[in-house]
N, C-alpha and C positions, 0 to 999 in steps of 0.2 A: 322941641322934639327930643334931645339929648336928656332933659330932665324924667320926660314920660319913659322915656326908652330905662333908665337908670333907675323909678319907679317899679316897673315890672320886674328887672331884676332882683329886684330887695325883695318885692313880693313872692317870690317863686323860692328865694332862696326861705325866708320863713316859711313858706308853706313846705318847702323841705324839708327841713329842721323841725316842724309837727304836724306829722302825718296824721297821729288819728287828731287832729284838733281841724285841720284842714279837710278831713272826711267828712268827720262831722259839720263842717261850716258850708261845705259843695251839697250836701245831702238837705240841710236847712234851706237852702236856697232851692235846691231843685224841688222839692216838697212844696215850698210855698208860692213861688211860680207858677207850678202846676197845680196847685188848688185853685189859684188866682184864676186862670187861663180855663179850667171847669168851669168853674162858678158863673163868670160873665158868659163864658159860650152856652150854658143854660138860660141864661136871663135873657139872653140876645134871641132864643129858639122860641124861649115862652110868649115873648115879648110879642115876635112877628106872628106867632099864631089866632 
């Protein structure tokens, strides 16, 4: 637990140290999530039709 916990640490502290690198990498992921999360909730609607 001491390792995870000291993990997140390091990560937040570089995601401090580059902000627009970390906007950019939050924004990447939220974008492709939610295409993910479209795309099947379409297939799932067409599917049961």
């Amino acid at each position: 637990m001491d390792a995870w916990i000291r993990d997140l640490r390091d990560a937040a502290r570089a995601f401090k140290g580059r902000p627009g690198f970390s906007v950019a990498a939050i924004l990447t992921l939220a974008l492709g999530i939610g295409a993910n999360t479209s795309i099947f909730s379409a297939l799932r609607v067409s599917d049961s039709v």
